[in-house]
C-alpha positions in Angstrom: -20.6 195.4 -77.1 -18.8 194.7 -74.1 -21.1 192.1 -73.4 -20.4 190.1 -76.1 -17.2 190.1 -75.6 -17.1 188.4 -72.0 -19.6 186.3 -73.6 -17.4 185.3 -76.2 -14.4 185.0 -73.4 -17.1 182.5 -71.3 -17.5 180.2 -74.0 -14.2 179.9 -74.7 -13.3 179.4 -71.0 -16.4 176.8 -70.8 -15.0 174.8 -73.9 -11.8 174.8 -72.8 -13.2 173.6 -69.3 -14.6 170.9 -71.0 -11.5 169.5 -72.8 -9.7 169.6 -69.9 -12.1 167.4 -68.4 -12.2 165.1 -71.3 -8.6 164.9 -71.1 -8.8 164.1 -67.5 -11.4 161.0 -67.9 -8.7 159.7 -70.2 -6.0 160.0 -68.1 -8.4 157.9 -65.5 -9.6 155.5 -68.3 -5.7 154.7 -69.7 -7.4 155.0 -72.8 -4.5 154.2 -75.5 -2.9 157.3 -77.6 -4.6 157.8 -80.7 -4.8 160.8 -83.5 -7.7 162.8 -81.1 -6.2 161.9 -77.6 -2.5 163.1 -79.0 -4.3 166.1 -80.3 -6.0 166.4 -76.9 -2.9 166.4 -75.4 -1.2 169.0 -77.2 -4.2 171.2 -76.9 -4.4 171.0 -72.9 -0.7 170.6 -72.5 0.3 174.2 -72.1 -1.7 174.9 -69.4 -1.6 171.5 -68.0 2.2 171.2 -67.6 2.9 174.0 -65.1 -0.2 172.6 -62.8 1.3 169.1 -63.0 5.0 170.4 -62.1 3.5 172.5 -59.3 1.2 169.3 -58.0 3.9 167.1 -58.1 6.0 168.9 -55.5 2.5 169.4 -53.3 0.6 166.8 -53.4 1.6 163.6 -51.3 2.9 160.5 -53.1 0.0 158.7 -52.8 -2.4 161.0 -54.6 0.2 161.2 -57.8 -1.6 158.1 -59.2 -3.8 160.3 -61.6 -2.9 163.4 -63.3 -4.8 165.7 -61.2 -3.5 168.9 -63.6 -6.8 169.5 -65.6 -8.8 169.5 -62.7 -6.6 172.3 -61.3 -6.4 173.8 -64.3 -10.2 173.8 -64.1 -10.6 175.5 -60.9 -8.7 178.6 -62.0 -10.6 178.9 -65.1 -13.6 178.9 -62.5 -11.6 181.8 -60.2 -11.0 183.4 -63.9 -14.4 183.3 -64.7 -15.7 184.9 -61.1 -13.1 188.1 -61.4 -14.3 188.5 -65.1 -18.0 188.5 -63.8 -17.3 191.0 -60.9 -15.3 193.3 -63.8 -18.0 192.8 -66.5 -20.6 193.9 -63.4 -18.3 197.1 -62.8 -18.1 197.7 -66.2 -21.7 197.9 -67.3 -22.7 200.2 -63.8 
């Protein structure tokens, strides 16, 4: 049962991961705002927004010229995804 349920939490993590990166091709691509890439947006914009705010004040000027937000929104679902794995191992021994 519990096995399931971090499988369940994976694939949602792994889909998410993927719209993110979607969203982040886009952003690279310019492609214009349409029906899917405004729903896009509004999907990945919670999580997005914060990471952008907090990359803004980091990052040098220079590397602001792309939206770098999914893509560090990416890597934490990655960290999330490596605690969840050592819990699920602690769990099951």
């Amino acid at each position: 049962m519990i096995n399931i349920l971090f499988n369940i939490i994976y694939l949602v993590l792994d889909l998410y991961g993927l719209l993110l990166l979607v969203e982040f091709i886009l952003t690279l691509v310019k492609v214009p705002s349409n029906r899917w890439t405004e729903l896009l947006r509004n999907v990945t914009e919670l999580t997005c927004s914060p990471a952008r705010i907090f990359l803004n004040r980091v990052l040098p000027s220079k590397w602001q010229i792309a939206d770098w937000s999914p893509i560090a929104v990416i890597i934490v679902i990655w960290i999330v995804k490596l605690v969840l794995g050592l819990i699920q191992g602690l769990l099951l021994f």
